[in-house]
Every structure is written in structure tokens, then in C-alpha cells.
Gaussian input, Z-matrix of N, CA and C with variables (Angstrom, degrees):
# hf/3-21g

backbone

0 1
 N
 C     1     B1
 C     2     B2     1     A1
 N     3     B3     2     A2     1     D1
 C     4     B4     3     A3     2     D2
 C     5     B5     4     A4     3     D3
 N     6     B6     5     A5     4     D4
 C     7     B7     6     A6     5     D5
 C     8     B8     7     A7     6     D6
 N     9     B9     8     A8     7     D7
 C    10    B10     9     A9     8     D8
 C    11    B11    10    A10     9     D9
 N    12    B12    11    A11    10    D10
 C    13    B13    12    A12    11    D11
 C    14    B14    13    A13    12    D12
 N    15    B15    14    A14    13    D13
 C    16    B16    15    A15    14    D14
 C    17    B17    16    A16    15    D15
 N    18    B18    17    A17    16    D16
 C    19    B19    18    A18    17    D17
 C    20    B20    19    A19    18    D18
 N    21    B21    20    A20    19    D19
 C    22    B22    21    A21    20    D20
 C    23    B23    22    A22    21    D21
 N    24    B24    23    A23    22    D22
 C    25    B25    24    A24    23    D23
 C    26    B26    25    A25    24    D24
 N    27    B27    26    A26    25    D25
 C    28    B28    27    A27    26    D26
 C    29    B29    28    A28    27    D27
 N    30    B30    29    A29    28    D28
 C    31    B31    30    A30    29    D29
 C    32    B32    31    A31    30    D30
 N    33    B33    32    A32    31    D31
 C    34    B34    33    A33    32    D32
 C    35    B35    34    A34    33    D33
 N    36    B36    35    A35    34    D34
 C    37    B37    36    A36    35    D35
 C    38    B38    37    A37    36    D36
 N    39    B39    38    A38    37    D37
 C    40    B40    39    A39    38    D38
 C    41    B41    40    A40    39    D39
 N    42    B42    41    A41    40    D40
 C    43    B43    42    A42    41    D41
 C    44    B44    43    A43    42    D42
 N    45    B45    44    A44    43    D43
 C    46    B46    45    A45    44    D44
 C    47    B47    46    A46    45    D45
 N    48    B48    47    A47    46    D46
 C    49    B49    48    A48    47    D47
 C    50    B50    49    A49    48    D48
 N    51    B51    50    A50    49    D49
 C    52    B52    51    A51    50    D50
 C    53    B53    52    A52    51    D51
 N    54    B54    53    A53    52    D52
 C    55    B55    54    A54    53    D53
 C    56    B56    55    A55    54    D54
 N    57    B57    56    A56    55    D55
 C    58    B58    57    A57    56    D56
 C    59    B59    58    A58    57    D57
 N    60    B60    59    A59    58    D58
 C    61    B61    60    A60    59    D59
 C    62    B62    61    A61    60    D60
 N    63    B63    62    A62    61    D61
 C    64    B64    63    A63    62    D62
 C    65    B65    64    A64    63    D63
 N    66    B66    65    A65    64    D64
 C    67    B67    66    A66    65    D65
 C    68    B68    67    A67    66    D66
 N    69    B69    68    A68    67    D67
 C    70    B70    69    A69    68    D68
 C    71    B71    70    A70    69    D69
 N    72    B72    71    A71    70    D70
 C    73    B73    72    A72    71    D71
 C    74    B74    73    A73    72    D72
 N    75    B75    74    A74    73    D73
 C    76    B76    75    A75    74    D74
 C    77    B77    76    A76    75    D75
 N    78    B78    77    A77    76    D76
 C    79    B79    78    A78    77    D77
 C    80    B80    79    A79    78    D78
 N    81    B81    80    A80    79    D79
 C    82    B82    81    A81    80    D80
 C    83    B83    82    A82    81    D81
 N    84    B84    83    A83    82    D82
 C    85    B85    84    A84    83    D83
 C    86    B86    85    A85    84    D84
 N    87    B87    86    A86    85    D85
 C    88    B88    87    A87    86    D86
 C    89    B89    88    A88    87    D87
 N    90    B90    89    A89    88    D88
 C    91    B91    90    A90    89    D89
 C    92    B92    91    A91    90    D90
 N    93    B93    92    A92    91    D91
 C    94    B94    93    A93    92    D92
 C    95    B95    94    A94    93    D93
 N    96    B96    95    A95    94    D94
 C    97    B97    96    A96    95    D95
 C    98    B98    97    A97    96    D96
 N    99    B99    98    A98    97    D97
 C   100   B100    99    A99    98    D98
 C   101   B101   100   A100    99    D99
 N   102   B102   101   A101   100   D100
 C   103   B103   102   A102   101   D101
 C   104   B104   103   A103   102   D102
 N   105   B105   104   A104   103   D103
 C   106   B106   105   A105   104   D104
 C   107   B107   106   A106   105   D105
 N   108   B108   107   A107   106   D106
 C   109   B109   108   A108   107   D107
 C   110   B110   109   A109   108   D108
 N   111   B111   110   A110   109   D109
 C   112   B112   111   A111   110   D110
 C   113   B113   112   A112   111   D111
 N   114   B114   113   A113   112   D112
 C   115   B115   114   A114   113   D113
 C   116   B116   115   A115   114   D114
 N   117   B117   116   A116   115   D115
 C   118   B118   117   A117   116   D116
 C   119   B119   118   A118   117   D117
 N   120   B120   119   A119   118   D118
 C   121   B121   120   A120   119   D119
 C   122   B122   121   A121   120   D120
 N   123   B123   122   A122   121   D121
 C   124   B124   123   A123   122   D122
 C   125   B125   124   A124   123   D123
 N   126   B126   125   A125   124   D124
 C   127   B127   126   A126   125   D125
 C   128   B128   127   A127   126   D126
 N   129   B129   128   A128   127   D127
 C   130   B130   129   A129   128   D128
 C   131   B131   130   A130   129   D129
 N   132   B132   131   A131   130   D130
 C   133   B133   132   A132   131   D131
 C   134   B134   133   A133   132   D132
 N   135   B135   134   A134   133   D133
 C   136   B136   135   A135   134   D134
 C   137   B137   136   A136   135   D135
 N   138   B138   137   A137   136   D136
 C   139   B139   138   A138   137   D137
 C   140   B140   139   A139   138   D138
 N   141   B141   140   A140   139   D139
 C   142   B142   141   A141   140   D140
 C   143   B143   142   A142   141   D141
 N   144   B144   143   A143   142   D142
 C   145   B145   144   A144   143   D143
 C   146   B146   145   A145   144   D144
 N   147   B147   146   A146   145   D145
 C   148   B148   147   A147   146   D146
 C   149   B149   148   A148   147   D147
 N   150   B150   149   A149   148   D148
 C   151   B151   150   A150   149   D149
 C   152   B152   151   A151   150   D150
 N   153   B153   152   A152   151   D151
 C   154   B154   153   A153   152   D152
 C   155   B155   154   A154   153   D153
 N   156   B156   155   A155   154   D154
 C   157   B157   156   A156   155   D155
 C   158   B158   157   A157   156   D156
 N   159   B159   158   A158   157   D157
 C   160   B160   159   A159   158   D158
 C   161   B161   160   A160   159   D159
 N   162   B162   161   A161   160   D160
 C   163   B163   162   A162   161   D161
 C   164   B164   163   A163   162   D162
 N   165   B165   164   A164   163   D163
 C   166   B166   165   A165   164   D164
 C   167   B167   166   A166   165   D165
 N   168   B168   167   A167   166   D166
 C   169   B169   168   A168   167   D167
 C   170   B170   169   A169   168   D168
 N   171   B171   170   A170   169   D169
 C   172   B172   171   A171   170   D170
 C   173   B173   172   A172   171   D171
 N   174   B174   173   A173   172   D172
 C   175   B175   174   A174   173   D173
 C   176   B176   175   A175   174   D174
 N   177   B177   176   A176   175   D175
 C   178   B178   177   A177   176   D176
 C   179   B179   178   A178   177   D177
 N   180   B180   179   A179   178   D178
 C   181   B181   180   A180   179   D179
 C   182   B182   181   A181   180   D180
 N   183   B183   182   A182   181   D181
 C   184   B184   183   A183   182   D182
 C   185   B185   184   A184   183   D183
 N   186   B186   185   A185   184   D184
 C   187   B187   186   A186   185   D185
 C   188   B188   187   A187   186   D186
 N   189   B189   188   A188   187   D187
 C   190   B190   189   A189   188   D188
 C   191   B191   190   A190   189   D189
 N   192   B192   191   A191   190   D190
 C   193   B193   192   A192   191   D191
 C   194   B194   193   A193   192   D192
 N   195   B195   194   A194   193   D193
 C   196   B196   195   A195   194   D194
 C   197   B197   196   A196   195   D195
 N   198   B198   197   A197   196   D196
 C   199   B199   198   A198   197   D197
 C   200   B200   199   A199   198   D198
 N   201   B201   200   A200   199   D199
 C   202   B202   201   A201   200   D200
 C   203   B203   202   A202   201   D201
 N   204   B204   203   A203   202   D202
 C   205   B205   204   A204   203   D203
 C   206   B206   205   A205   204   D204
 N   207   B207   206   A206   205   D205
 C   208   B208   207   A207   206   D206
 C   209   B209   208   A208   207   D207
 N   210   B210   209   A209   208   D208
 C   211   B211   210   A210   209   D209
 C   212   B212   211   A211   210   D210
 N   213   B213   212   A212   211   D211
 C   214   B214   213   A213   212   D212
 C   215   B215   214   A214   213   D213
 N   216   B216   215   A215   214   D214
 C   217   B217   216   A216   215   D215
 C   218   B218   217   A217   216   D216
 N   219   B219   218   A218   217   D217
 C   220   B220   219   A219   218   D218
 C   221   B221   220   A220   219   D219
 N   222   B222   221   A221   220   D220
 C   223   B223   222   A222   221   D221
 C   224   B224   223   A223   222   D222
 N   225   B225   224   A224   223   D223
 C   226   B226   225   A225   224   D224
 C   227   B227   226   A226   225   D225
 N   228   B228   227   A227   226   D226
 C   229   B229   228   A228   227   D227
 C   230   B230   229   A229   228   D228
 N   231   B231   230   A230   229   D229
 C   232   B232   231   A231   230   D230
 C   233   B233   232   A232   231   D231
 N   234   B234   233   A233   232   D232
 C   235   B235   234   A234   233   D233
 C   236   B236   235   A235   234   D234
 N   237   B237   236   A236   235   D235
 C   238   B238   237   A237   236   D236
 C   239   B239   238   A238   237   D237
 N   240   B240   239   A239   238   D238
 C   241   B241   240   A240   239   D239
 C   242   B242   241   A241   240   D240
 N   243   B243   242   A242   241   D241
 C   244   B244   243   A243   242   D242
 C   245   B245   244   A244   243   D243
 N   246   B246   245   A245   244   D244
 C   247   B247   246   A246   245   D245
 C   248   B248   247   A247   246   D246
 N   249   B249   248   A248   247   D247
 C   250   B250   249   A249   248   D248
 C   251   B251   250   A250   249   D249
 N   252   B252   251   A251   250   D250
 C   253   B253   252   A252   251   D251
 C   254   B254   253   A253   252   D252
 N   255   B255   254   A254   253   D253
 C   256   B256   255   A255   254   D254
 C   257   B257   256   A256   255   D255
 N   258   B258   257   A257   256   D256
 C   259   B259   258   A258   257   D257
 C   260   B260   259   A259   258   D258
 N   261   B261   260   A260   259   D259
 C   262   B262   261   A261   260   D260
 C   263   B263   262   A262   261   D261
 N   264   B264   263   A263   262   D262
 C   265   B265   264   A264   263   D263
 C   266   B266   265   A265   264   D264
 N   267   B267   266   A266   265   D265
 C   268   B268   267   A267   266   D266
 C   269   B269   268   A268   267   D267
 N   270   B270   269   A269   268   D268
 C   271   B271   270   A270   269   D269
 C   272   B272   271   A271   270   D270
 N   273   B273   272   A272   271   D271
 C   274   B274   273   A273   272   D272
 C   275   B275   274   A274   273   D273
 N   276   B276   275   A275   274   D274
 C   277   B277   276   A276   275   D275
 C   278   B278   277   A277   276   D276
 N   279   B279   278   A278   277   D277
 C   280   B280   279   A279   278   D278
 C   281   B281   280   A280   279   D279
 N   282   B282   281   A281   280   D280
 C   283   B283   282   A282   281   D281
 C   284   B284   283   A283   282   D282
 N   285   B285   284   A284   283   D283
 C   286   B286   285   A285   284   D284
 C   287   B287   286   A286   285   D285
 N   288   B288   287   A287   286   D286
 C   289   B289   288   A288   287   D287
 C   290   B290   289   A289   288   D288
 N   291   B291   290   A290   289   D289
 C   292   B292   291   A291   290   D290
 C   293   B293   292   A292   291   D291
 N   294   B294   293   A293   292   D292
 C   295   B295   294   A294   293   D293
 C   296   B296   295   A295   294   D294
 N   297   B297   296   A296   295   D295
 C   298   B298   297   A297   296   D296
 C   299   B299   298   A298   297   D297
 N   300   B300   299   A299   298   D298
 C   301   B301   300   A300   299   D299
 C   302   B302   301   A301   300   D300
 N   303   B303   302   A302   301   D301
 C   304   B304   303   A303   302   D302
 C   305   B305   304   A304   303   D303
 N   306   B306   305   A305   304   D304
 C   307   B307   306   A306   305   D305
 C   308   B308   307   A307   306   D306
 N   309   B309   308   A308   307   D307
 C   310   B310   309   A309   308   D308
 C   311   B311   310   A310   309   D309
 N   312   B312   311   A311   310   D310
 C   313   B313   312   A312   311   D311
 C   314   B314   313   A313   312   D312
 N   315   B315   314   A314   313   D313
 C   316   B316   315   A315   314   D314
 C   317   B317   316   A316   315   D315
 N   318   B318   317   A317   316   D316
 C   319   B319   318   A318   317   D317
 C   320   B320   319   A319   318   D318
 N   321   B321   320   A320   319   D319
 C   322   B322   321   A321   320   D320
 C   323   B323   322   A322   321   D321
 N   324   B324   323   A323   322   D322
 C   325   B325   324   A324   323   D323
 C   326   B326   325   A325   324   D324

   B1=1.4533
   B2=1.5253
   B3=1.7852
   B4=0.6888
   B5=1.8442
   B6=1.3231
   B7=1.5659
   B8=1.6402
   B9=1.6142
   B10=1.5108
   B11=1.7636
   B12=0.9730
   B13=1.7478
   B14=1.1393
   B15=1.3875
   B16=1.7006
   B17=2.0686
   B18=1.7675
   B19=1.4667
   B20=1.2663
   B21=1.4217
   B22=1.8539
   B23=1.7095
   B24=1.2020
   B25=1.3713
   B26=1.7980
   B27=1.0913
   B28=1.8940
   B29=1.7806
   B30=1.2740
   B31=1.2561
   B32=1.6092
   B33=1.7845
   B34=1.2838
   B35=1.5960
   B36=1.7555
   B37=2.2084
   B38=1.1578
   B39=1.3319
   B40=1.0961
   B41=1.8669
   B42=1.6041
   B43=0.9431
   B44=1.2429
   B45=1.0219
   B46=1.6263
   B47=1.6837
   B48=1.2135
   B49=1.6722
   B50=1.9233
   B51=1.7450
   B52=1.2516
   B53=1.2673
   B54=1.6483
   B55=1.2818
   B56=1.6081
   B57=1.4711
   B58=1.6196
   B59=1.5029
   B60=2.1288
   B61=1.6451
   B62=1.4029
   B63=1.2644
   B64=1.7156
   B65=1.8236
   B66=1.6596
   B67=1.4094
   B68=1.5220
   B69=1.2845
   B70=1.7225
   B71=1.3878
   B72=1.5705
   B73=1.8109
   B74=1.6219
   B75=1.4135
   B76=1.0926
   B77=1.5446
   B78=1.3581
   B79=1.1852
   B80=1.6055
   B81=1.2916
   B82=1.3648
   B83=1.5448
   B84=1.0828
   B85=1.4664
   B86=1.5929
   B87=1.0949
   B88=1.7644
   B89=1.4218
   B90=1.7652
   B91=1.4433
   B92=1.4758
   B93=1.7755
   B94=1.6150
   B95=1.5651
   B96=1.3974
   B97=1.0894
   B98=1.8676
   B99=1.9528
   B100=1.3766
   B101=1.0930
   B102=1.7368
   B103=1.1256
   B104=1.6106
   B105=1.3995
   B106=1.6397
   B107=1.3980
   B108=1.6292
   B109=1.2531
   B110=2.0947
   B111=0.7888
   B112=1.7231
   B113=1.3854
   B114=1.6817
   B115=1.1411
   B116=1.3536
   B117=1.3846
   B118=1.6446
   B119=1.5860
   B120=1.0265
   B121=1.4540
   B122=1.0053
   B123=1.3821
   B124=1.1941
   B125=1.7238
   B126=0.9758
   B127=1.1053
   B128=1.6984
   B129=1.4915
   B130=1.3057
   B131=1.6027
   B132=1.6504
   B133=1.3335
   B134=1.2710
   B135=1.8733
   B136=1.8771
   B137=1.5354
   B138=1.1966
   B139=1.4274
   B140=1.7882
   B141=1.5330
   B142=1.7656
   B143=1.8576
   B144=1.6075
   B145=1.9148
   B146=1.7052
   B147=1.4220
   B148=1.8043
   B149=1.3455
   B150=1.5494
   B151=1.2887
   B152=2.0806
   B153=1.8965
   B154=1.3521
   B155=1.7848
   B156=1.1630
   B157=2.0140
   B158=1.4697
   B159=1.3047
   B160=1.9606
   B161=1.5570
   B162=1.6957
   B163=1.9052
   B164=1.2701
   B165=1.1036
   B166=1.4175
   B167=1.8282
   B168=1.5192
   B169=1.2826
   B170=1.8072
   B171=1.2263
   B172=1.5727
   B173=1.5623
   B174=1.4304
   B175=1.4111
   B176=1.3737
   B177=1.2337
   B178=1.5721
   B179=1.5129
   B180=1.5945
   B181=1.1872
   B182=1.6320
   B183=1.5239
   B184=1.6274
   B185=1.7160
   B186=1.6642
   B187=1.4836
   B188=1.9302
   B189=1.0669
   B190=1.5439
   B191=1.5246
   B192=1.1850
   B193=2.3005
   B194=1.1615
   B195=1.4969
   B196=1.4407
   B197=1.4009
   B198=0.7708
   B199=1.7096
   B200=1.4223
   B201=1.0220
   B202=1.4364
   B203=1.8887
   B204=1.3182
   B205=1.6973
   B206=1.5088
   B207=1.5586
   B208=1.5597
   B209=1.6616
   B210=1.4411
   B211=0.7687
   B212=1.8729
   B213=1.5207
   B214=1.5204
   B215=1.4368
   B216=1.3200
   B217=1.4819
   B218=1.6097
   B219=1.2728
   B220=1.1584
   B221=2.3436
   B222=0.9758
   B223=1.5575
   B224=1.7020
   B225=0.6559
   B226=1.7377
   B227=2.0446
   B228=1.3078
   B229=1.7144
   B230=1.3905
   B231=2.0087
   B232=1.5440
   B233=1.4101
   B234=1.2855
   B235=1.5788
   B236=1.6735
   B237=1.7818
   B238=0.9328
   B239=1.7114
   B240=1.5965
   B241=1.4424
   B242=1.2552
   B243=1.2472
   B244=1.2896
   B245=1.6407
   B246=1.9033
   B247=1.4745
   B248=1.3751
   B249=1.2917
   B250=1.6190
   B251=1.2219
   B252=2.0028
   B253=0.8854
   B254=1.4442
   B255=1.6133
   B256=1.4852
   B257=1.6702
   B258=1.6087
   B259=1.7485
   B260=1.3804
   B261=1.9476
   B262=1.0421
   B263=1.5949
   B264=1.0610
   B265=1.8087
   B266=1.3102
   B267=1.6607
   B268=1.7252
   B269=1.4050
   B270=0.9635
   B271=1.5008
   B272=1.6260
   B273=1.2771
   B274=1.1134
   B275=1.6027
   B276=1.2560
   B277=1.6046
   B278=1.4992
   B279=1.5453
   B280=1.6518
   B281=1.1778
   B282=1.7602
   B283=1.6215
   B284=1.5127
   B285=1.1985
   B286=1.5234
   B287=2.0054
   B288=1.3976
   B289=2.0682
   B290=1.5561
   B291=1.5008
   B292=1.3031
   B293=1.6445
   B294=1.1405
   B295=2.1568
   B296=1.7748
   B297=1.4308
   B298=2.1609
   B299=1.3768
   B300=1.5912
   B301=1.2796
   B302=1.7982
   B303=1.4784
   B304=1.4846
   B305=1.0598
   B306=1.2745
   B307=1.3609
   B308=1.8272
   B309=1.6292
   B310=1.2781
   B311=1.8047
   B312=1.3259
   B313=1.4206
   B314=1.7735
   B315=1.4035
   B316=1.4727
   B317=1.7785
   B318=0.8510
   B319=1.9938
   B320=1.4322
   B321=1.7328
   B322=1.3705
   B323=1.9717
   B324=1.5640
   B325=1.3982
   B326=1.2861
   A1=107.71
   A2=120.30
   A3=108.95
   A4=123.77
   A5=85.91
   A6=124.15
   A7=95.19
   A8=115.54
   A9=121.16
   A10=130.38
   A11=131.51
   A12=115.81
   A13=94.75
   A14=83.47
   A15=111.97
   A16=86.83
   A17=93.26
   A18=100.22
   A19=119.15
   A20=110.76
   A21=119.34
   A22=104.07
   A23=95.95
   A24=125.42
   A25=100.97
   A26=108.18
   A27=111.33
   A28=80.25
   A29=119.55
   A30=113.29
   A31=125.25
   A32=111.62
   A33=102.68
   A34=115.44
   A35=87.21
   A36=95.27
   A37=96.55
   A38=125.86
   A39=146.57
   A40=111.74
   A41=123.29
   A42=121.61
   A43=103.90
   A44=124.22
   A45=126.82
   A46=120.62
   A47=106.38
   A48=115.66
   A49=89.16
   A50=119.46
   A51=117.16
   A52=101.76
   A53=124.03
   A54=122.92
   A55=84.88
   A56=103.45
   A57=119.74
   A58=90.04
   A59=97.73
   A60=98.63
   A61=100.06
   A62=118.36
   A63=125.56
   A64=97.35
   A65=104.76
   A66=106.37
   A67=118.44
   A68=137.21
   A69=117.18
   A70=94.24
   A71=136.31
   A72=122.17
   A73=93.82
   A74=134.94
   A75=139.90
   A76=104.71
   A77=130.94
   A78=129.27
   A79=95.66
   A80=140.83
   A81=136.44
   A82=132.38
   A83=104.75
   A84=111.69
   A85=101.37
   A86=131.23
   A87=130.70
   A88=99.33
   A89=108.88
   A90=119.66
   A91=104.42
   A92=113.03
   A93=107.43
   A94=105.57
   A95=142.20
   A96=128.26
   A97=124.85
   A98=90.98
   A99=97.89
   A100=101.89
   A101=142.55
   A102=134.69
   A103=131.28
   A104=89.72
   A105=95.54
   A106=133.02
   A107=104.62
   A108=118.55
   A109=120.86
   A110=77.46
   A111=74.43
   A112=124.96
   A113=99.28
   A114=96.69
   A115=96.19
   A116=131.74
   A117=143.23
   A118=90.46
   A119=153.50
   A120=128.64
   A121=140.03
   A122=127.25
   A123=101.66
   A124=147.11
   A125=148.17
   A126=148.86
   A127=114.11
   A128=114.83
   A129=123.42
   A130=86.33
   A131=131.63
   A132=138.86
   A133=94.78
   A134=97.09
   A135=102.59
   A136=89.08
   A137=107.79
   A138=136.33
   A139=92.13
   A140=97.46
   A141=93.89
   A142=82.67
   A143=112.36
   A144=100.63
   A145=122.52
   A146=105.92
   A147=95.98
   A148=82.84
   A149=136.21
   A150=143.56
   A151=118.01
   A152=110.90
   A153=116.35
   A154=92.52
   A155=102.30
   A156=89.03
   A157=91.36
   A158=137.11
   A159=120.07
   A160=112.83
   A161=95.10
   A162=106.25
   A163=103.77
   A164=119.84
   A165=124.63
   A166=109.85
   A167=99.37
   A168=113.09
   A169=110.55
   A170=94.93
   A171=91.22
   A172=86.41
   A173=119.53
   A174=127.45
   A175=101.24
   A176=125.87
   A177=140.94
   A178=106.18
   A179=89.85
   A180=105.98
   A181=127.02
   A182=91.91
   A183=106.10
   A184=106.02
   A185=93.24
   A186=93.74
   A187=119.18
   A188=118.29
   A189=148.90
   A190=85.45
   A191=116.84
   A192=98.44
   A193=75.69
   A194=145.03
   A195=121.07
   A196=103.79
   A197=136.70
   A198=124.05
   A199=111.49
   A200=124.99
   A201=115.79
   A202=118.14
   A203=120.96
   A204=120.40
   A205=88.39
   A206=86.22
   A207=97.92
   A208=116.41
   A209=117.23
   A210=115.60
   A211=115.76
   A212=97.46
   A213=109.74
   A214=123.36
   A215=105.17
   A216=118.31
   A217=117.13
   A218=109.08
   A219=123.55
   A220=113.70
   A221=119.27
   A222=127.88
   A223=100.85
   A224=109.33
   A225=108.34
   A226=92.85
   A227=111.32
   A228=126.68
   A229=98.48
   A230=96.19
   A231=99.92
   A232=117.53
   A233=104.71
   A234=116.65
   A235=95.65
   A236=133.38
   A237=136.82
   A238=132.93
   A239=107.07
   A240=111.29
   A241=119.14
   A242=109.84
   A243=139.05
   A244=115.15
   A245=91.37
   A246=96.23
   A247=116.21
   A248=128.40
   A249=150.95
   A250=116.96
   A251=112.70
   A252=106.82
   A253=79.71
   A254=125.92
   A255=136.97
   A256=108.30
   A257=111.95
   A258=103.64
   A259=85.99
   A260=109.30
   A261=127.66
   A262=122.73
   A263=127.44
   A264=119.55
   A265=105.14
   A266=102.10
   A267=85.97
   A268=126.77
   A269=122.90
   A270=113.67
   A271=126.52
   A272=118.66
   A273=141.83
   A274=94.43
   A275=109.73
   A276=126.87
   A277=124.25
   A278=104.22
   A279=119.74
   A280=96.84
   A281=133.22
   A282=106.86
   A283=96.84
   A284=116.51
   A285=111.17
   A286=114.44
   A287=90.59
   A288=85.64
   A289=90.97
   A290=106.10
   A291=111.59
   A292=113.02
   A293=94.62
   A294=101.92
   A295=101.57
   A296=113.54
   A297=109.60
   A298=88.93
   A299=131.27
   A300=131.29
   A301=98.77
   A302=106.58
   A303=100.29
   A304=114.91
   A305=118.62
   A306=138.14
   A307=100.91
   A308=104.51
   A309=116.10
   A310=90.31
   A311=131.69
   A312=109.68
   A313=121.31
   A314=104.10
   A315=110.24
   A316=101.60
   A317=91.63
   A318=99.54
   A319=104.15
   A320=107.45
   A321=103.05
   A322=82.52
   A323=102.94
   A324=129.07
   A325=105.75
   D1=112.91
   D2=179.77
   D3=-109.64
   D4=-24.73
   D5=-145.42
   D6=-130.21
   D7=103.70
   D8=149.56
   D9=-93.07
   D10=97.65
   D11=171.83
   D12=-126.88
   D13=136.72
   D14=-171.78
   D15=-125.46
   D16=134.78
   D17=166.89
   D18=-127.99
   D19=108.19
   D20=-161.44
   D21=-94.40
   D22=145.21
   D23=163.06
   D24=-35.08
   D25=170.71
   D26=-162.31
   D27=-85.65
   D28=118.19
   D29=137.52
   D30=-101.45
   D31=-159.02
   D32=-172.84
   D33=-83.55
   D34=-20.38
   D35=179.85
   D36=-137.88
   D37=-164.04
   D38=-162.04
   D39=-75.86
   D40=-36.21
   D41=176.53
   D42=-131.69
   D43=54.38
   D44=168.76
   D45=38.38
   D46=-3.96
   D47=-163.84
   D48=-88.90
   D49=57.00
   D50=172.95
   D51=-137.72
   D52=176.43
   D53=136.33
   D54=107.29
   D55=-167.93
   D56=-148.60
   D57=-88.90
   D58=-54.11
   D59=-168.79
   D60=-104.90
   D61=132.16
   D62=-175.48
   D63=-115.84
   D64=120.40
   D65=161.67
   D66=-41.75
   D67=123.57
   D68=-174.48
   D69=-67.40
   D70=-30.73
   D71=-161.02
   D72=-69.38
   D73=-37.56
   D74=-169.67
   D75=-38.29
   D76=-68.17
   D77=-147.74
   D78=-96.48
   D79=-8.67
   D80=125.98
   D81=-39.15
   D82=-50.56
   D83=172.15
   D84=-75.27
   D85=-20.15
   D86=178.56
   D87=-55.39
   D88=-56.83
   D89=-147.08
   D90=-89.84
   D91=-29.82
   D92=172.20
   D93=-77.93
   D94=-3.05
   D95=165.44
   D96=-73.51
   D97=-32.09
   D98=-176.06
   D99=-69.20
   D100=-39.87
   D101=143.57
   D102=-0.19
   D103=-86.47
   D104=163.18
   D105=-21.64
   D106=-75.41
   D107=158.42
   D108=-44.60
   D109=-10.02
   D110=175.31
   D111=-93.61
   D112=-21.23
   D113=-167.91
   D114=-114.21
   D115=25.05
   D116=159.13
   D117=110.75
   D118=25.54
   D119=142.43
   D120=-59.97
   D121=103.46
   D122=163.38
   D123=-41.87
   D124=128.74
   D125=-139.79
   D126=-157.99
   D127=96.38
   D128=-145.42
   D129=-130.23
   D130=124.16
   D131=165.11
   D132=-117.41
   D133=144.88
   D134=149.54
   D135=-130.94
   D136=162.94
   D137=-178.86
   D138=-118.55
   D139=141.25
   D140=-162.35
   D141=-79.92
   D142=-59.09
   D143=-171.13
   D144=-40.65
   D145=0.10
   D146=-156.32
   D147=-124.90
   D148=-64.16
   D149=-155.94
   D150=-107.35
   D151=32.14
   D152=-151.06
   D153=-58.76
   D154=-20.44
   D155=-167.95
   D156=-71.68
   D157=-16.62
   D158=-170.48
   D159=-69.08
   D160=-18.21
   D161=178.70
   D162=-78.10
   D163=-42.36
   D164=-161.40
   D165=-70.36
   D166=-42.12
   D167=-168.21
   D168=-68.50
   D169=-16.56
   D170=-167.41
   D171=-114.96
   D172=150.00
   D173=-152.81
   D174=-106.73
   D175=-21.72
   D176=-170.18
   D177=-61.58
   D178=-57.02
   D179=-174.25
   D180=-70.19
   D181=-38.94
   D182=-176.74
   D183=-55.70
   D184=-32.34
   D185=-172.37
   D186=-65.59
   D187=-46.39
   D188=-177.13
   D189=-61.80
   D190=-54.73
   D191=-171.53
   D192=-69.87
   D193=-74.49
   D194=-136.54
   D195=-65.39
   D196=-25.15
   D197=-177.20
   D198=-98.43
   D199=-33.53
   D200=171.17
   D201=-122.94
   D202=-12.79
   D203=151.14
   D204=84.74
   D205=156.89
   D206=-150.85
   D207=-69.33
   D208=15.09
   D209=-178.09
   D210=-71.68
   D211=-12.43
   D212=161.49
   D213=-38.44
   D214=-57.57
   D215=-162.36
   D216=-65.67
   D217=142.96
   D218=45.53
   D219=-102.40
   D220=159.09
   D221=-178.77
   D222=-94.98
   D223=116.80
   D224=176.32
   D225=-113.71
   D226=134.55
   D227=172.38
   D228=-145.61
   D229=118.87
   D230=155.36
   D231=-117.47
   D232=123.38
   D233=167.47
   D234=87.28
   D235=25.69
   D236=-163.70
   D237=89.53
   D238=-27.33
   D239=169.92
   D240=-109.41
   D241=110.90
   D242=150.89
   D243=-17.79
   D244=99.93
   D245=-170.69
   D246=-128.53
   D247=16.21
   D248=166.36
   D249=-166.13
   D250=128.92
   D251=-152.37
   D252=-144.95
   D253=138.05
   D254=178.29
   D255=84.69
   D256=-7.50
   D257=-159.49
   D258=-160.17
   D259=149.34
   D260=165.46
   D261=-70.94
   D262=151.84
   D263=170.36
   D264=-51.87
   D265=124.43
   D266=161.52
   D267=-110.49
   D268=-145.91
   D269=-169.66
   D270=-56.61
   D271=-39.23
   D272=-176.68
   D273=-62.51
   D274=-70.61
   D275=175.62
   D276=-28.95
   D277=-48.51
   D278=-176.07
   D279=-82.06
   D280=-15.53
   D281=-175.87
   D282=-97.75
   D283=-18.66
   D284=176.74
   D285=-74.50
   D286=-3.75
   D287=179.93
   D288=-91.11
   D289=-52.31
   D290=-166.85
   D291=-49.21
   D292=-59.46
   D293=171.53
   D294=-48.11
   D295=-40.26
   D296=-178.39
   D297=-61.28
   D298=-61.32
   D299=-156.76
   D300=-42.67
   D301=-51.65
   D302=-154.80
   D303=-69.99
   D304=-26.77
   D305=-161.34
   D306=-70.85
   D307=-52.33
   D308=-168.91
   D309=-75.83
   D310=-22.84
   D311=173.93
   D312=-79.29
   D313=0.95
   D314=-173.13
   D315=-110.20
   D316=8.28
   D317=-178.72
   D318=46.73
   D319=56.03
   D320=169.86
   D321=-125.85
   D322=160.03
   D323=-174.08
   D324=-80.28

């Protein structure tokens, strides 16, 4: 795991962790990303209201709104394949990257 981009639905900022009503997975997924990033992931978000050309630019994606509309999102891709689609990782999910992370930092398969 080298490579995270996650492409969210239009929120109000950059990680949704704003505003009156806050998704609770939102500010989980904030803190297991800073994670990520700590331990050398890359870790790449667009927000469709702030960053709409990052949908456009990547063809995967452009394709999935056009056929099924953004009601998809959020797009989660690691290392390029598209591995959650409509929903954030949840708990179960983040201990199973985190356990790949370690695994792939101990040069075991």
C-alpha cells in the first residue's frame, strides 16, 4: 500500500470534519488517514465542490459518475484499484489496511 485517493462527495471543506452536521465516520477516517500518512502513505483527497477537475481528470472515475452519478461517492483507490465505492472504510476495514501496511513494512507477503 502505497498510494490512498479518496474522492468525496462535495462537502463544506476539505475533510468534512466541519459545519453544524458532521458525518461521525468522517472525523475517523480524518485520523486513520493521518495514520496512514505517518507511516509513508501516500494519501491524496479531492472533495468534488473544491477540487471538480480531479474527477474529471482521472477517467475511472469520470466514468462511474457518468454512469451511475455522484451519488456513488465517496471512491476510495489503493495503489490505483478501486476498492470502496459509495462508503468510507470502516472499522473492521482500517484494521485490515493497517495489519497490509505492517505486513508490507516487514517484507512479509
Amino acid at each position: 500500500m502505497k498510494e490512498i485517493k479518496i474522492y468525496d462527495p462535495a462537502m463544506c471543506c476539505s475533510t468534512g470534519v466541519c459545519g453544524p452536521d458532521i458525518d461521525p465516520v468522517l472525523p475517523q477516517v480524518a485520523g486513520f488517514l493521518h495514520q496512514l500518512k505517518e507511516r509513508g502513505v501516500k494519501v491524496e483527497r479531492y472533495n468534488l465542490s473544491q477540487q471538480p477537475i480531479a474527477f474529471v481528470q482521472n477517467s475511472q472515475v469520470k466514468s462511474i459518475l457518468q454512469n451511475e452519478g455522484v451519488e456513488v461517492l465517496p471512491l476510495v483507490f489503493i495503489d490505483g484499484e478501486l476498492v470502496l465505492k459509495g462508503n468510507y472504510p470502516d472499522q473492521e476495514t482500517r484494521k485490515e489496511w493497517l495489519h497490509r501496511l505492517a505486513q508490507e513494512g516487514s517484507g512479509a507477503a
